[in-house]
C-alpha positions, 0 to 999 in steps of 0.5 A: 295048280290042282284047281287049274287042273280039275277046271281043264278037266271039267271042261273036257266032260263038258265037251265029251258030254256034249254030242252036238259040240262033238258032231260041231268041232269034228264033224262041220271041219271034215264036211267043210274042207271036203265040201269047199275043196271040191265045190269051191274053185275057179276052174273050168273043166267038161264044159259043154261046147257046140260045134259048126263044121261048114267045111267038114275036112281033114283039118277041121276034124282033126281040131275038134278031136284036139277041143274034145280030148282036152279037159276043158271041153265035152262037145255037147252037140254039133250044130247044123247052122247058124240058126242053131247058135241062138236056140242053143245057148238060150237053153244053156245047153252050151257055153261055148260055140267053135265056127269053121267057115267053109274051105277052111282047109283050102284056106290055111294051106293055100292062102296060108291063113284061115279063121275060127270064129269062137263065141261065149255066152258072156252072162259070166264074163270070166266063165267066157273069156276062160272058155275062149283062152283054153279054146285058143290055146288048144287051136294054136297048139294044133296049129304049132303041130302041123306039118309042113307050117310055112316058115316066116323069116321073122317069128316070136314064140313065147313060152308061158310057165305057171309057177307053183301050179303048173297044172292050174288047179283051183285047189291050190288057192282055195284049201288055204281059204278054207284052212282059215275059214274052218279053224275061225268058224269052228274054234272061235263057235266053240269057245264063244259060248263056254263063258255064256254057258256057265253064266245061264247054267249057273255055275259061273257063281261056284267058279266066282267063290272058287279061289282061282283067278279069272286068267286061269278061268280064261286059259282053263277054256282055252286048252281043252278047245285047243288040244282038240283042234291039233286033231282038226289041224291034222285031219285037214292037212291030210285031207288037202294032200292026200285027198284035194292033192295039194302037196305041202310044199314048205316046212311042215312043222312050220305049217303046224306051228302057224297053224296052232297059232292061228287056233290061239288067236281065234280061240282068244277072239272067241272068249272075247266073244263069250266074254262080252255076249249077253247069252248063247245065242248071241255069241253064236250069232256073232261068231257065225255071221260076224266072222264068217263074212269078213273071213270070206269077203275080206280075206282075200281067198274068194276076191282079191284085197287089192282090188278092194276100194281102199277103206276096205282094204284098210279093214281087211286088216283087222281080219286074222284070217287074212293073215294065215291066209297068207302065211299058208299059201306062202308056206304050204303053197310056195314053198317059202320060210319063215323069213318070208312070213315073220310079219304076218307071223307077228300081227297074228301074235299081236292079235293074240295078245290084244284078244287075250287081255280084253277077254280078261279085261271084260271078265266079270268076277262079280254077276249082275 
């Protein structure tokens, strides 16, 4: 136990020695969920939009202070025609243009019906039918709010209620995303090259003689990378609610709990990684572009994996960051317990042990 000990250790001076591997497993999560919180989201807010008034009255005016005090929208400029609309939108000086024919106020309060006309630069389609639906909705509220509204004797209101995320933030989907792509990217780098390291600093051959055995070795890598993620756990935790204001809405040692298990996981793919990689710039290699890309793409955090066509919804099983990306967004955004999360919970405790016994399997205790 004594070995066990002193190994841990030593591994501890490497990392304290080392001011790359530090600035790397403290610095890059910080920068990352900082960086990713704010960059990274589907929201549409302080968009420039263009508008032309040809009826200019009370009602019109009263529309666009609605349009310009919302935050979706920053009117940009007002046109002065429709010749205006095409310059304007070649520049890319607006994404959106509101049109009110003329008599517009005439028209909705005699004729009880009058027409917006909305147009959205679509070379984004989802940016422009956004841009439109807040449009709408702040027009139909108004339109909800004028006095004197003609009753009908037949009408059908719907209410809409966003659960989880009244307010629409982009946050709330992303900080589970980035949760699941700091910890795989960090960990599994950091411990990819542990084993690489001592082979090419030639040290794997004193610890080969020494009497320990090799899953100590492997487990001795692990702990120190472990303990320093607890601090990596926290930091982004706080981060997200005190800093992206995204409330933990679940069990927070539940979170935590999961959330350590996911660093195992990773942690254990990454000794694979350093297990079977020739050298410390393969294992680099592997774990920053084989992991960070299916963590992106496959995850289901940037695009939805039931849209995916069904081969690569079949692979992004295999992907771990799926799965915590799930059991965070379940936990931490829904509010919801463990009984709702035991699957997932399972397949990433499975895929600890698949990783941990091929780490041990390819461990060589004789060097080529």
């Amino acid at each position: 136990m004594k070995q066990f000990t002193y190994f841990i250790k030593k591994e501890f001076f490497h990392v304290w020695r080392d001011k790359r591997t530090l600035l790397i497993l403290f610095g890059m999560p910080l920068m990352q969920i900082l960086v990713f919180g704010f960059a990274l989201t589907n929201e549409v807010k302080n968009t420039k939009i263009g508008v032309l008034d040809n009826s200019k009255d009370e009602t019109t005016r009263a529309i666009i202070e609605e349009l310009e005090s919302s935050r979706y929208f920053d009117i940009y400029r007002s046109l002065g025609s429709n010749a205006d609309l095409e310059p304007a939108f070649r520049s890319g000086k607006i994404k959106l243009a509101v049109i009110f024919p003329e008599n517009f106020q005439d028209q909705l309060h005699h004729g009880n019906k009058a027409s917006i006309q909305l147009i959205g630069d679509a070379t984004d389609p989802n940016i422009a039918t956004t841009l439109i639906n807040y449009a709408t909705a702040v027009i139909m509220d108004y339109q909800r709010n004028m006095r004197g509204q003609p009753v009908y004797p037949y009408t059908i209101n719907t209410e809409m209620r966003m659960l989880y995320n009244p307010q629409l933030k982009g946050s709330y989907n992303f900080v589970p995303g980035v949760m699941a792509m700091v910890l795989m990217l960090v960990c599994a780098m950091m411990t990819s090259i542990s084993i690489v390291r001592e082979k090419e600093m030639g040290t794997m051959e004193v610890i080969l003689v020494s009497p320990i055995v090799p899953i100590r070795v492997v487990i001795a890598k692990m702990i120190p990378y472990f303990i320093l993620s607890t601090v990596n756990i926290a930091s982004i935790l706080l981060l997200s609610v005190y800093v992206l204001d995204v409330p933990i809405q679940g069990n927070l040692a539940l979170l935590v709990g999961l959330c350590l298990l996911f660093t195992v996981t990773v942690l254990a793919l990454g000794l694979l990684i350093s297990s079977v990689a020739g050298s410390q710039q393969v294992a680099m290699l592997i774990s920053l572009m084989g992991l960070f890309l299916p963590t992106v793409m496959l995850s289901g955090f940037m695009f939805p994996v039931e849209n995916m066509p069904i081969p690569l919804q079949v692979v992004s099983n295999l992907v771990p960051a799926k799965w915590f990306y799930y059991i965070v967004k379940n936990v931490m955004i829904k509010g919801l317990g463990f009984e709702h999360i035991w699957k997932e919970t399972l397949i990433l405790a499975g895929m600890t042990c698949f990783f941990m016994a091929v780490s041990l399997r390819k461990f060589k205790t004789r060097l080529e």
